[in-house]
C-alpha positions as CSV (number, residue, x, y, z in Angstrom):
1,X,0.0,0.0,0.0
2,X,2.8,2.4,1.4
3,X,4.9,1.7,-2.3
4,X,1.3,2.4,-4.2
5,X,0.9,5.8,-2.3
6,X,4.7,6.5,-3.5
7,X,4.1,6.0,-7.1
8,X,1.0,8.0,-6.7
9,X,2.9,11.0,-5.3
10,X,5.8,10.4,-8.0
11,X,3.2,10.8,-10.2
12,X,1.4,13.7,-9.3
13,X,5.3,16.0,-8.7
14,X,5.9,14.6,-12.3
15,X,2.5,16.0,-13.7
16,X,2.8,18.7,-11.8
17,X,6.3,19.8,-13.2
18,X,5.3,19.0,-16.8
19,X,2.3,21.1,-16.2
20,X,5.0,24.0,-14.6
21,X,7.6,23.3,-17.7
22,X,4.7,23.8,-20.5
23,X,3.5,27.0,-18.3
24,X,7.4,28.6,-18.7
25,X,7.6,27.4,-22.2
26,X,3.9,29.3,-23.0
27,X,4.7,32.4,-21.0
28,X,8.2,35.0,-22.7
29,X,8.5,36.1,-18.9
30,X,10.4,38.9,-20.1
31,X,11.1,42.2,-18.3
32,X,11.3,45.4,-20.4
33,X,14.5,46.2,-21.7
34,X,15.8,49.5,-23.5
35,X,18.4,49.6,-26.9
36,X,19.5,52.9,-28.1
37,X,19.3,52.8,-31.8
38,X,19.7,55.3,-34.9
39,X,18.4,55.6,-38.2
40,X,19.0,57.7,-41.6
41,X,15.7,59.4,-42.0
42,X,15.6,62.7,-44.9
43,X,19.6,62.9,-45.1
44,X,20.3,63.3,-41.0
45,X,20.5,60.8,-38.4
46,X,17.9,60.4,-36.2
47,X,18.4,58.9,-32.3
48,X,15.6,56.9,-30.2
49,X,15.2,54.3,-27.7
50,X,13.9,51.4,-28.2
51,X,12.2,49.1,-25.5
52,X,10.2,45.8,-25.4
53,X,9.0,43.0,-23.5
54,X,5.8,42.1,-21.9
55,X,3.8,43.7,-19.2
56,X,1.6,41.2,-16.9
57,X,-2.6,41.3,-16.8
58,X,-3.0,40.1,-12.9
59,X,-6.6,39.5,-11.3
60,X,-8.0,40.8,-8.2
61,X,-5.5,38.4,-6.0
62,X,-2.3,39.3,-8.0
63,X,-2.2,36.1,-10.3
64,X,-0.5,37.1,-13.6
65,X,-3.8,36.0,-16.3
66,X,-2.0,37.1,-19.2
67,X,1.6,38.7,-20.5
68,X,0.7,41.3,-23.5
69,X,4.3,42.0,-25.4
70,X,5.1,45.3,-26.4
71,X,7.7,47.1,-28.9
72,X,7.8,50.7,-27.8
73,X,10.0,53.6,-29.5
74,X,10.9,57.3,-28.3
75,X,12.4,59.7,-30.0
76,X,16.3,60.5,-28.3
77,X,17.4,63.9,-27.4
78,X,13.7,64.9,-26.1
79,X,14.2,66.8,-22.5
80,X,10.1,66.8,-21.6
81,X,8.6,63.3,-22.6
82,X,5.3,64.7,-21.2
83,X,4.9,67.3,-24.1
84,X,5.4,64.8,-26.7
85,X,2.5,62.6,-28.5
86,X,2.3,59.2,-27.9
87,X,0.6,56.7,-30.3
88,X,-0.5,52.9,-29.5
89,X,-1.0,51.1,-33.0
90,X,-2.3,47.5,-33.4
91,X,-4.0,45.6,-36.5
92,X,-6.7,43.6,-36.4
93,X,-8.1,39.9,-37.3
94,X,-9.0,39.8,-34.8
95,X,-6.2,37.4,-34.2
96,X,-3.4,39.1,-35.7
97,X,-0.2,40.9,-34.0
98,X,0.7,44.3,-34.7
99,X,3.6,43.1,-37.6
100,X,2.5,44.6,-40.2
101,X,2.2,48.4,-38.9
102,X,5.2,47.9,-36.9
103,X,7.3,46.6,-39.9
104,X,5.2,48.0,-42.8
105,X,4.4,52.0,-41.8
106,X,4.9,53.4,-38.7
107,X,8.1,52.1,-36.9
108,X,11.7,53.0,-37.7
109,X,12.1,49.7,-39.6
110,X,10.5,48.5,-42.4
111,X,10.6,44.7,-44.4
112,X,11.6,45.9,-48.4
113,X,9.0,45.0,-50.8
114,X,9.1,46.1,-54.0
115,X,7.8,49.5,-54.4
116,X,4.4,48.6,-55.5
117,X,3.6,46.6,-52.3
118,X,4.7,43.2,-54.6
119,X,6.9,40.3,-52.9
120,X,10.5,40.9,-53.5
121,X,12.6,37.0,-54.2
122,X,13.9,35.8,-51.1
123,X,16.3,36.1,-48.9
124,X,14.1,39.2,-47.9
125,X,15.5,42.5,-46.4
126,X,15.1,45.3,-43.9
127,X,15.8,49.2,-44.4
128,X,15.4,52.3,-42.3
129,X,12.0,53.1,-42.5
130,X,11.1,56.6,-44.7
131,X,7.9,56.6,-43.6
132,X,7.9,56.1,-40.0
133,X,5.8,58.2,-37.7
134,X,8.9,58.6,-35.2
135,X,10.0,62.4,-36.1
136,X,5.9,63.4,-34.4
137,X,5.0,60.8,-32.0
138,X,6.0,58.1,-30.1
139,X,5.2,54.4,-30.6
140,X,3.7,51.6,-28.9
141,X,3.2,48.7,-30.9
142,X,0.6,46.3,-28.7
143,X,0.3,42.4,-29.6
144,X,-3.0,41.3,-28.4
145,X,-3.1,37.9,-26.1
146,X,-2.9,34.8,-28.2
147,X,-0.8,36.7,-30.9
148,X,2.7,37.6,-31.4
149,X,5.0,36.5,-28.1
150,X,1.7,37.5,-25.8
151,X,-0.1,34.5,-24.4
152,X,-2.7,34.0,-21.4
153,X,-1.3,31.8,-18.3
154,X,-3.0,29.1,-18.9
155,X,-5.3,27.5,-21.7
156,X,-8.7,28.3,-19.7
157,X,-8.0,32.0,-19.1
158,X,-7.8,32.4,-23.4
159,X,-11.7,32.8,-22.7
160,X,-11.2,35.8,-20.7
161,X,-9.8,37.3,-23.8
162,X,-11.0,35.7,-27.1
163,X,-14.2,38.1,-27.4
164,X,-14.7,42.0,-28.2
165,X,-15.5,43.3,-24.7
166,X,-12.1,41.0,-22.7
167,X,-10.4,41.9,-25.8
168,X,-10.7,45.9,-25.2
169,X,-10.9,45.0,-21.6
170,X,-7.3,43.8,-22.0
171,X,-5.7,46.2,-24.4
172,X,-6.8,49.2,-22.3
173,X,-5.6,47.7,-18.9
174,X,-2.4,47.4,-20.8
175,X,-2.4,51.0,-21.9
176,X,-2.8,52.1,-18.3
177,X,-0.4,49.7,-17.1
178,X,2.8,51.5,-19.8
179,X,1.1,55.0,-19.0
180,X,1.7,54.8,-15.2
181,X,4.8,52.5,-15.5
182,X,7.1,55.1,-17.6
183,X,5.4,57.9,-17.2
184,X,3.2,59.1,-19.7
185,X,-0.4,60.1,-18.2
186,X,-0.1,63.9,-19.4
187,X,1.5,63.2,-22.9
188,X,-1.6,63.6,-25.9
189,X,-2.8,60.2,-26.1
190,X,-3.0,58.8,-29.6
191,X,-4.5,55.3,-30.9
192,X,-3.6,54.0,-34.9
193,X,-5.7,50.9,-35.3
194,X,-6.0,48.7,-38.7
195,X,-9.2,46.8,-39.9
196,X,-11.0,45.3,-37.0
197,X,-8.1,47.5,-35.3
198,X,-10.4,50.4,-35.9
199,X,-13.2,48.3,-34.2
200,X,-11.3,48.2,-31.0
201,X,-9.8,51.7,-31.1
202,X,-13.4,52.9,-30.8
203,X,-14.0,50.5,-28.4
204,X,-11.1,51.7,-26.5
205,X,-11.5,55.6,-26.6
206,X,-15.0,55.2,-24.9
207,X,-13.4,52.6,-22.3
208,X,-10.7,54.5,-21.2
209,X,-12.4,57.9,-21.0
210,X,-14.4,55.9,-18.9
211,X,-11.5,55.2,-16.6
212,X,-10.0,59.4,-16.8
213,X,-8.0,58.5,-20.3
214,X,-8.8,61.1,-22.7
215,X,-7.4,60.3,-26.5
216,X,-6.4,63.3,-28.8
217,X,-7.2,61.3,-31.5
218,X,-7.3,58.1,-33.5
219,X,-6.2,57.2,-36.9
220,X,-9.0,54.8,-38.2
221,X,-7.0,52.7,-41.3
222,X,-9.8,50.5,-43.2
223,X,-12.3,50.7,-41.3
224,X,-14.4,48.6,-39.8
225,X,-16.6,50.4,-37.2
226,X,-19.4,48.2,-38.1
227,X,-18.7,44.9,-39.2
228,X,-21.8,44.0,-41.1
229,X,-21.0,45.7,-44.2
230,X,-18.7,44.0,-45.1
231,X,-19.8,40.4,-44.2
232,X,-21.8,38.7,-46.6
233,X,-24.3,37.7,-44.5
234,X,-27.3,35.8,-45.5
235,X,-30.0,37.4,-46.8
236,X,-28.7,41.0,-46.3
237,X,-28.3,43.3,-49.7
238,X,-25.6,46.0,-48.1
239,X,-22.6,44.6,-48.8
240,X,-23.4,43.8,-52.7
241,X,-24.0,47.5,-53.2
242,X,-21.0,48.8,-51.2
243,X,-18.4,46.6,-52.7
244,X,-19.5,47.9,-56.2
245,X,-17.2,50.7,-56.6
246,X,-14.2,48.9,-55.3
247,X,-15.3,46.2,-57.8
248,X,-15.0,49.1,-60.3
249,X,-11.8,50.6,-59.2
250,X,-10.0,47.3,-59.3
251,X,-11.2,46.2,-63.0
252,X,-10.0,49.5,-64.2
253,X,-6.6,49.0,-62.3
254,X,-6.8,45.6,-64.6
255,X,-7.8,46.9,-67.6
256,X,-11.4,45.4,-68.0
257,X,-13.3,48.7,-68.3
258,X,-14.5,49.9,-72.0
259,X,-12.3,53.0,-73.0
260,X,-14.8,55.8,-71.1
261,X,-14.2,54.2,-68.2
262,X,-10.8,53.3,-68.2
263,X,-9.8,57.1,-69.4
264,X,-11.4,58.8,-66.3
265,X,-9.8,59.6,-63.3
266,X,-10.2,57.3,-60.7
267,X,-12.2,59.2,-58.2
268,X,-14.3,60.8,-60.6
269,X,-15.3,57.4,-61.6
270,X,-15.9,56.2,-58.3
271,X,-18.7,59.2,-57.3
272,X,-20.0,58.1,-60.3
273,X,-20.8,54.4,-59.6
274,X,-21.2,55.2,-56.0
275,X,-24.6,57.5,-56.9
276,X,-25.5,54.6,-59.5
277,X,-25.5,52.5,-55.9
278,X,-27.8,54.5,-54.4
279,X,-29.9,55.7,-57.1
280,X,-30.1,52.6,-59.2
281,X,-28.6,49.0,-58.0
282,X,-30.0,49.7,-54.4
283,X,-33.7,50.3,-55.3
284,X,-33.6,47.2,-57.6
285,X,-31.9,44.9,-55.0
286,X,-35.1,45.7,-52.6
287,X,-37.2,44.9,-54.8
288,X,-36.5,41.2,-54.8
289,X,-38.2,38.7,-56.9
290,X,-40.2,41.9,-58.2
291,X,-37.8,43.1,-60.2
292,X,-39.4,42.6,-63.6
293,X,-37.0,40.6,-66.6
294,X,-36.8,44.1,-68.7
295,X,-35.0,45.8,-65.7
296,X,-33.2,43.1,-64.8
297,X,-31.4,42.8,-67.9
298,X,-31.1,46.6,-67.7
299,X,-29.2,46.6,-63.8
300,X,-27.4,43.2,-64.9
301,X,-26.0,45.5,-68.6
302,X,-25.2,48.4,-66.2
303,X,-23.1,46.9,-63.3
304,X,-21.2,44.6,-65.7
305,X,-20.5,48.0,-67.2
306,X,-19.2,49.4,-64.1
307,X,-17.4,46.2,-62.8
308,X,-15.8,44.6,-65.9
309,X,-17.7,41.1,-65.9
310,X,-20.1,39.6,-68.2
311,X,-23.8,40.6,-68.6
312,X,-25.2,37.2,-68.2
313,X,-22.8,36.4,-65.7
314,X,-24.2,39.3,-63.5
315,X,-27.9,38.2,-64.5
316,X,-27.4,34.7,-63.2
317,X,-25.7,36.0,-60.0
318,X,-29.1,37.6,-59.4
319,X,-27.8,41.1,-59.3
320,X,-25.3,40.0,-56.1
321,X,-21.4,39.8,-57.1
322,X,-20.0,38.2,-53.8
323,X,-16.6,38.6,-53.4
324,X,-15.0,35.9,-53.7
325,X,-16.6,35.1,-57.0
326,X,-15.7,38.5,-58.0
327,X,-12.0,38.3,-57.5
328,X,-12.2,34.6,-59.3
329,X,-14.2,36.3,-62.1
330,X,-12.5,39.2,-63.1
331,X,-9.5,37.7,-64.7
332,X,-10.5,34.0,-65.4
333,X,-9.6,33.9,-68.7
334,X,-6.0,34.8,-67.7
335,X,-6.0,31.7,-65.0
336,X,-5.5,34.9,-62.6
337,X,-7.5,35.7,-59.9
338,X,-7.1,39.1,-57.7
339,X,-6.8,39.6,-54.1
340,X,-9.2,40.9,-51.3
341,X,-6.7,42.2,-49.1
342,X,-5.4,44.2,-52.1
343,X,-6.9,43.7,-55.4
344,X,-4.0,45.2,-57.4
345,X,-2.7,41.8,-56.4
346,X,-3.1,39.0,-59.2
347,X,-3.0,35.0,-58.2
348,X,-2.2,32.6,-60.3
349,X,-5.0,29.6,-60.5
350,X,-4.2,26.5,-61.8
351,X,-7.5,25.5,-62.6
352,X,-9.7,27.7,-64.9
353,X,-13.1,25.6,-63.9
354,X,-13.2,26.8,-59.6
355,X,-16.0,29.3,-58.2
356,X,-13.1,30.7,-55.8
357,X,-9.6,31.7,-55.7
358,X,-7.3,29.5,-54.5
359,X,-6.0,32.0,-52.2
360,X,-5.7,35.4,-51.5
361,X,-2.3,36.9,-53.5
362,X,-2.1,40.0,-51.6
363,X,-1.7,38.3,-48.4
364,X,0.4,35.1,-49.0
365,X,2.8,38.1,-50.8
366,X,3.5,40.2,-47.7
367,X,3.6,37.1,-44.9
368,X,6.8,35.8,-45.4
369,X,9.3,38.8,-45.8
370,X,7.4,40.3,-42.7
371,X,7.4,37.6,-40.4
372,X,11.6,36.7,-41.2
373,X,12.3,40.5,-41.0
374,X,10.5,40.7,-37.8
375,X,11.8,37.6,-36.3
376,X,15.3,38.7,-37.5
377,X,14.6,42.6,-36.2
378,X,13.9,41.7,-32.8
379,X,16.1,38.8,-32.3
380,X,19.6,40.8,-34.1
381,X,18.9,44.2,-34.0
382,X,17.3,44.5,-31.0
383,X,18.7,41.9,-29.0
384,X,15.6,39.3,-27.7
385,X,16.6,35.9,-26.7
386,X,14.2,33.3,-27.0
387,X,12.5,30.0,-28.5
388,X,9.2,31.4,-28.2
389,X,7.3,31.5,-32.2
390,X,6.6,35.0,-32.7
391,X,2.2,34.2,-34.0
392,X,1.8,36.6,-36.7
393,X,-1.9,35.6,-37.3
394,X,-3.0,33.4,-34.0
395,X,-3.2,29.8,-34.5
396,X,-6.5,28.2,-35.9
397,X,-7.2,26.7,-32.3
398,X,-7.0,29.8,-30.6
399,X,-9.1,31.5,-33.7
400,X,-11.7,29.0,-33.3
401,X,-12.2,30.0,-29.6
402,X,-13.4,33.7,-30.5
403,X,-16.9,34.5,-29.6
404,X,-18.6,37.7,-30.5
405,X,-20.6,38.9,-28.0
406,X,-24.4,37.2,-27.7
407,X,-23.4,35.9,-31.1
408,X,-23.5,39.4,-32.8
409,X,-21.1,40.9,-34.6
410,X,-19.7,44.0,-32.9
411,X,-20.8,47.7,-34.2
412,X,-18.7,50.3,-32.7
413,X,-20.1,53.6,-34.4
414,X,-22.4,54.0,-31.5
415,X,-19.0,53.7,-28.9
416,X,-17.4,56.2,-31.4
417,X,-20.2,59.1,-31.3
418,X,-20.2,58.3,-27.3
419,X,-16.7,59.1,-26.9
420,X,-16.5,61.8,-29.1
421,X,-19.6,63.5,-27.4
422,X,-17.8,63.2,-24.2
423,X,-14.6,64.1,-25.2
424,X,-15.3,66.8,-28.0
425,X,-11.8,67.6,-28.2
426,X,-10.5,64.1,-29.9
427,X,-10.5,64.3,-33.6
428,X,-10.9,61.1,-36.4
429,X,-8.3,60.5,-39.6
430,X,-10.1,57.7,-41.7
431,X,-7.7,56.4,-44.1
432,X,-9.2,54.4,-47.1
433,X,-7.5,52.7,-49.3
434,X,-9.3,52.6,-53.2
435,X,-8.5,49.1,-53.8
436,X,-9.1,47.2,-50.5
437,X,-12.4,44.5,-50.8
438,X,-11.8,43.8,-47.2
439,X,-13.2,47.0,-46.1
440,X,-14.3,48.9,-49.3
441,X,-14.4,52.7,-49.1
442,X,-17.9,52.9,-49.7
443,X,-18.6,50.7,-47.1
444,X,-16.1,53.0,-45.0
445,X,-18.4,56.3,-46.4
446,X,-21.5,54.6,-44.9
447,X,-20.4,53.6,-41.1
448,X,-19.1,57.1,-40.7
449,X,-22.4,58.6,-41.8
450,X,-24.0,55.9,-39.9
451,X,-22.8,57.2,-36.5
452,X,-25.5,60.0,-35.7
453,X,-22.8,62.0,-34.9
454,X,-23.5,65.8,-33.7
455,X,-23.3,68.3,-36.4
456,X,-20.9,70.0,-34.2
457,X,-18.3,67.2,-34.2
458,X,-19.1,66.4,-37.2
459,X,-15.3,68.3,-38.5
460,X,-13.6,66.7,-36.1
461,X,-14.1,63.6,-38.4
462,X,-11.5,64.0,-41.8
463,X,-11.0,61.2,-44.5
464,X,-7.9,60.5,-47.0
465,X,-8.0,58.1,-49.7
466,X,-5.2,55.8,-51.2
467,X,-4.4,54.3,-54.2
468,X,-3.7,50.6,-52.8
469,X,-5.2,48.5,-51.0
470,X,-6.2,47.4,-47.0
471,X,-2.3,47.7,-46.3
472,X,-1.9,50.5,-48.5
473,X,1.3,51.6,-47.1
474,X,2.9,48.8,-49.5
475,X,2.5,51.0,-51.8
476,X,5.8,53.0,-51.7
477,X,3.8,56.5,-52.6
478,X,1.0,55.6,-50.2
479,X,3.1,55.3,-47.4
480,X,5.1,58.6,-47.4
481,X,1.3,60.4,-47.9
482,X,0.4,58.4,-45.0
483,X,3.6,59.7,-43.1
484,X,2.6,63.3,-44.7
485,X,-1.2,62.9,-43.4
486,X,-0.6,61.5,-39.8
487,X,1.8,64.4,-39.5
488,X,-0.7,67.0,-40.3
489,X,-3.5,65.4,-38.2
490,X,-1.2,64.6,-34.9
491,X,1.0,67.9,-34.9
C-alpha cells in the first residue's frame, strides 16, 4: 500500500512539473529592456530608444492572467517626454499581432517590398523606414493575447480574452499599465488601429475615457466600425452595393473597363458608380423577386458595365457579385485571380473551372518577408533571446475560440459618437484605401455617416483616400502620404 501511495505521489510531482515546464515554455516572462538605436531618416541621423518586453494582466489576488508584449520607440534627445504625442498602433483579425504596422508604416524599420507593395525574391531585407511616424510621436506597438509573443497563463484564461468586450478590456488595462509604468499620463494620447483595429480603437477611446483617459485622436485605417458591411451575410443586400465601386476601381486598375471608363480619373469614376449604388442598384436589389425581366437585364447590362464582368454572368448571379466570385471572375480567362486584401494583387490559378480563388495573393505576398524581418529585427537588432514562435496571425485553435458577444457581430459607431460627445476635443483620420475588398471605401463612407454624430463634431471627423489596397502603405507612394497625413492630423 505504502509503495502504491509512493508511485502516486511520484506521479502527481511529475505531472505537476510537466504542467510548470509547458507554463514557462507558453509564457516570454520577459522584463522590459531599452536599446538605443539610430536611423537615416531625410539625409540626418535620427536617435531613439527602443524598448520591449511584456507587461503582466494580474486579477484581483495578483495572479499574472496574461503577458501582453510590447515594442515601444521614443524619439532621443527629447528633454520633456510629457509634451510629446504618444501613439498605441495594433492591426486587427482579430487574431493578428501588430507586424505589419510595426514593420510596414509606422516604426523605424520596415521589411523591403518592391515599391508597389509586390513580394520581393527571397532572402528578404530590412531598411530604415522613410515613412515612420517617429519624427511626431511616439510608438507603442501592442500584440493582443494569443498573438505575437503574448499568451494567457493558462489554456482556460484564453476565454477571458477571445471576445470583443475582454479583448478591449485587456488592451486598455495594458495602456494604463505602460502609461503609469514610464510615465506618460499627461503626454496627448494617440491610438492608430487597422481593420478590426479600428473596431477596438473605438472601443477603447469610450473605455478609457471611462477610466479618466482622454485620446487626442485616433487614426482609423480601413475601417471597420461596423462589421456588417462587409460580411456577406445571409439574406442582407448591403454589402453587394457597397463593394461595387471597389469592384470598379480594381477592374479598371486591370484593364477590364471599356475605354470611357478606363480614361477617367479614378475618383471621378468612383462618385460616379457610387450614386448609380444609391440611385439605381439599391432600389432594384429591394425589390426582390419583383424586379421585372426588362430591368433586370437593364441593372445586370449596367453593373457589368461598371465592374468589368459579363452581362449574363451578372444576371445569373441575381444582381449579387459576392466577393469571392468577384475576385475569381475578373480575370478568369488569364487563370489569374485578384486579391481581397489588395486587389492590385493578381494570383495565379491552376484551374480555370473553380467558383473561388485558391488563395488570397495579396496576403500570401506580404507574410513571409514580414514575419523573417520581424523575427530577424527583434532577435539581431534588437537583441531578444528566446525560443518562443513570434504568432503573426493566431493559431486556428485559438481562432476557433473567438466569440462575438451574444453571437453578434460588434458595431462600434455608436461607442465612437459616445466618446466623441464626451470628449469633443478628440479628432478622427479615416484612411481608405481605393482598392481594398476587405473593407471597401464605400462601405467605410456609410459607417461614418451611420454614427449620428453631432453636427458640431461632425469636422472633427476628416478622411484621405489611397491608391492601394487594406495595407496601403505597401505602396511606396502611399506610405510617405500616409507619413505626410498622420503628421498633419497629430501635430
Amino acid at each position: 500500500m505504502g509503495s502504491d501511495n509512493a508511485e502516486k505521489k511520484e506521479d502527481r510531482d511529475r505531472k505537476e512539473k510537466a504542467e510548470e515546464k509547458e507554463e514557462k515554455l507558453r509564457m516570454l516572462g520577459l522584463e522590459p529592456f531599452e536599446t538605443d538605436r539610430s536611423m537615416k531618416l531625410d539625409g540626418r541621423t535620427l536617435e531613439y530608444t527602443a524598448r520591449l518586453g511584456v507587461l503582466p494582466l494580474k486579477d484581483d489576488k495578483g495572479e499574472t492572467r496574461a503577458e501582453v508584449f510590447f515594442t515601444a520607440y521614443e524619439l532621443g534627445g527629447v528633454e520633456d517626454k510629457s509634451a510629446r504625442p504618444l501613439t498605441f498602433a495594433f492591426n486587427g483579425g482579430p487574431g493578428s499581432s501588430s507586424i505589419w504596422l510595426h514593420m510596414g508604416a509606422l516604426g523605424p524599420r520596415r521589411a523591403v517590398m518592391e515599391p508597389e507593395g509586390w513580394m520581393p525574391s527571397p532572402p528578404y531585407r530590412m531598411e530604415d523606414n522613410p515613412g515612420t511616424w517617429l519624427p511626431f510621436t511616439d510608438l507603442v506597438f501592442i500584440d493582443p493575447v494569443g498573438t505575437g509573443f503574448s499568451r494567457a497563463a493558462k489554456d482556460e484564461y484564453y476565454k477571458d480574452y477571445l471576445n470583443f468586450e475582454g479583448d478591449v478590456r485587456s488592451v486598455g488595462e495594458f495602456i494604463l499599465l505602460y502609461l503609469s509604468r514610464y510615465g506618460r499620463w499627461s503626454s496627448p494620447l494617440y491610438i492608430a488601429g487597422e481593420s478590426y483595429g479600428t473596431t477596438r480603437a473605438a472601443g477603447l477611446a469610450l473605455h478609457l475615457f471611462g477610466m479618466g483617459v482622454g485620446f487626442s485622436g485616433l487614426v482609423l485605417i480601413s475601417t471597420a466600425l461596423d462589421l456588417r458591411p462587409i460580411f456577406f451575410g445571409e439574406s442582407d443586400d448591403l454589402p453587394f452595393q457597397l463593394f461595387v465601386p471597389t469592384y470598379t476601381a480594381t477592374a479598371r486598375y486591370h484593364g477590364r473597363l471599356g475605354e470611357d471608363l478606363q480614361a477617367r480619373p479614378l475618383p471621378e469614376l468612383l462618385e460616379e458608380v457610387e450614386a448609380w449604388v444609391m440611385d439605381r442598384l439599391t432600389p432594384a436589389l429591394m425589390r426582390g423577386d419583383g424586379l421585372d425581366k426588362t430591368e433586370t437585364t437593364e441593372i445586370a447590362a449596367e453593373l457589368a458595365r461598371y465592374t468589368g464582368l459579363d452581362p449574363e454572368y451578372v444576371k445569373g448571379s441575381r444582381l449579387r457579385i459576392h466577393i469571392s466570385r468577384f475576385c475569381r471572375e475578373l480575370l478568369r480567362s488569364e487563370k489569374r485571380s485578384v486579391g481581397r486584401i489588395d486587389s492590385r494583387f493578381r494570383g495565379i490559378e491552376a484551374l480555370g473551372i473553380t467558383e473561388f480563388p485558391e488563395r488570397d495573393p495579396s496576403m500570401t505576398a506580404i507574410n513571409p518577408p514580414y514575419t523573417s524581418m520581424f523575427n530577424q529585427y527583434v532577435r539581431a537588432e534588437l537583441g531578444l533571446e528566446t525560443d518562443m514562435i513570434y504568432t503573426t496571425m493566431m493559431c486556428d485553435d485559438l481562432r476557433k475560440k473567438w466569440e462575438w458577444d451574444k453571437g453578434k457581430l460588434p458595431s462600434t459607431g455608436d461607442k465612437l459618437r459616445s466618446a466623441m460627445s464626451a470628449n469633443p476635443f478628440m479628432r478622427v483620420m479615416v484612411a481608405q484605401g481605393y482598392y481594398d475588398l476587405a473593407t471597401p471605401h464605400m462601405a467605410t463612407k456609410y459607417m461614418v455617416s451611420h454614427v449620428n454624430l453631432d453636427p458640431e463634431l461632425r469636422d472633427k471627423v476628416s478622411t484621405v483616400y489611397y491608391e492601394a489596397g487594406h495595407m496601403f502603405y505597401l505602396d511606396s507612394a502611399s506610405l510617405m502620404k500616409l507619413r505626410d497625413d498622420a503628421s498633419s492630423f497629430i501635430t
